[in-house]
N, C-alpha and C positions, 0 to 999 in steps of 0.2 A: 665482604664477599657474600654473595647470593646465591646458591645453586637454583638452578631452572628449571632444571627437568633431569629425573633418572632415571637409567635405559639399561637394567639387568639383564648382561648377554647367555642366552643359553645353550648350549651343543647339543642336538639333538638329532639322532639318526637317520629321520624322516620327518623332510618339513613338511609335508601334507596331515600326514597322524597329528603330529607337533600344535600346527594351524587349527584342524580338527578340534584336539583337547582342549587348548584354551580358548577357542571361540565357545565350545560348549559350557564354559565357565562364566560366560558374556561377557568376553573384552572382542573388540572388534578388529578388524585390521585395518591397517593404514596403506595403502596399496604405493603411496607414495612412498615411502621407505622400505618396501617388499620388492621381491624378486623372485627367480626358481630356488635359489638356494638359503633364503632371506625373509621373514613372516615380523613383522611390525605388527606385536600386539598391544593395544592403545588399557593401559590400566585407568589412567584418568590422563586430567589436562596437565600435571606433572611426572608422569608415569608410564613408561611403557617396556614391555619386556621384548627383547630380540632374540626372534627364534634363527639361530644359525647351524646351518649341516655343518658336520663336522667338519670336512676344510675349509668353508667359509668361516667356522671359528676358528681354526688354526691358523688362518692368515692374519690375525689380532695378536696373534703369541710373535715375541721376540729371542732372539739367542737363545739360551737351550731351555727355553719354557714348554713346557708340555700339557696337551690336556691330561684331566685327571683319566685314569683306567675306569672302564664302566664301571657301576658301583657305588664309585667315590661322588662325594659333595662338590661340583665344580659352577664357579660363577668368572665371570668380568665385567666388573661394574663399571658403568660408563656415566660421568655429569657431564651438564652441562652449565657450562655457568657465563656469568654476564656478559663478559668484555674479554678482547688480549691481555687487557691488566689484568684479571681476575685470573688469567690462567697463570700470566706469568706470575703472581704472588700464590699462588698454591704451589706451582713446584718447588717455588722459596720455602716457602713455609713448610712441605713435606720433606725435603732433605735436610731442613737445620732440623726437623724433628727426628731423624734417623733412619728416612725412608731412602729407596734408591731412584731416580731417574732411570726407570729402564728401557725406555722412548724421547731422542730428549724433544724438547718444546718446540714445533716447529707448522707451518702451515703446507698444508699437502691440497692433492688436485680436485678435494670435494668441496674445497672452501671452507674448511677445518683448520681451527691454527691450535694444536694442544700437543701431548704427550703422556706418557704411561708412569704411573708414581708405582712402586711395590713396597708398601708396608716391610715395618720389622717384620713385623710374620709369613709374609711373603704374600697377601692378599694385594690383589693387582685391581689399578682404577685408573680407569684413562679419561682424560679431564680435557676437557675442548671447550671451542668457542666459536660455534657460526652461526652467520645470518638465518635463522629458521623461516622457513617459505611459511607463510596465512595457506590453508585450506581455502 
């Protein structure tokens, strides 16, 4: 297995401020994966972080998952990796390791076929696999 590209999602109050900060840092944006509620900050060609308002990030969270209280360290990591096959042997491979399925593996209406692994320590990664559009 490959991973392709990581896309650390972050909750943030105000995506304009949000957009603001890290373009002043020189990552640029990706307008094609942006939105009003939604800032695709491009860190390199494997790399980008997602700037999400807070409901747009809560609609990533499952059953009683919550964001963290202001303050707190909070992330949702997101890969992407090769193939269907690569998705489905990582959810294999994170439950024999003693993670949970807390999303199970399925393809939804972006053209996404993946699901949500939660580590023993409850660190949550949501692992997909689709067609990425050429710039």
């Amino acid at each position: 297995m490959a991973v392709q590209m990581i896309f650390p999602n972050y909750a943030v109050a105000d995506i304009a401020r949000a957009t603001d900060f890290y373009t002043a840092l020189g990552f640029s944006k990706n307008e094609m994966f942006s939105d009003e509620d939604t800032s695709c900050m491009v860190v390199s060609e494997q790399a980008s972080i997602m700037l999400l308002e807070h409901d747009k990030f809560d609609e990533f969270l499952v059953g009683d998952q919550r964001r963290a209280p202001q303050g707190a360290v909070e992330n949702l990591l997101a890969m992407l990796l090769g193939s269907q096959e690569e998705v489905d042997a990582f959810a294999s491979a994170g439950t024999t390791a003693g993670g949970t399925l807390s999303k199970p593996v399925k393809a939804d209406e972006w053209g996404m076929y993946g699901g949500q692994l939660t580590d023993p320590d409850g660190h949550i990664i949501d692992f997909f696999f689709m067609e990425v559009p050429q710039a």
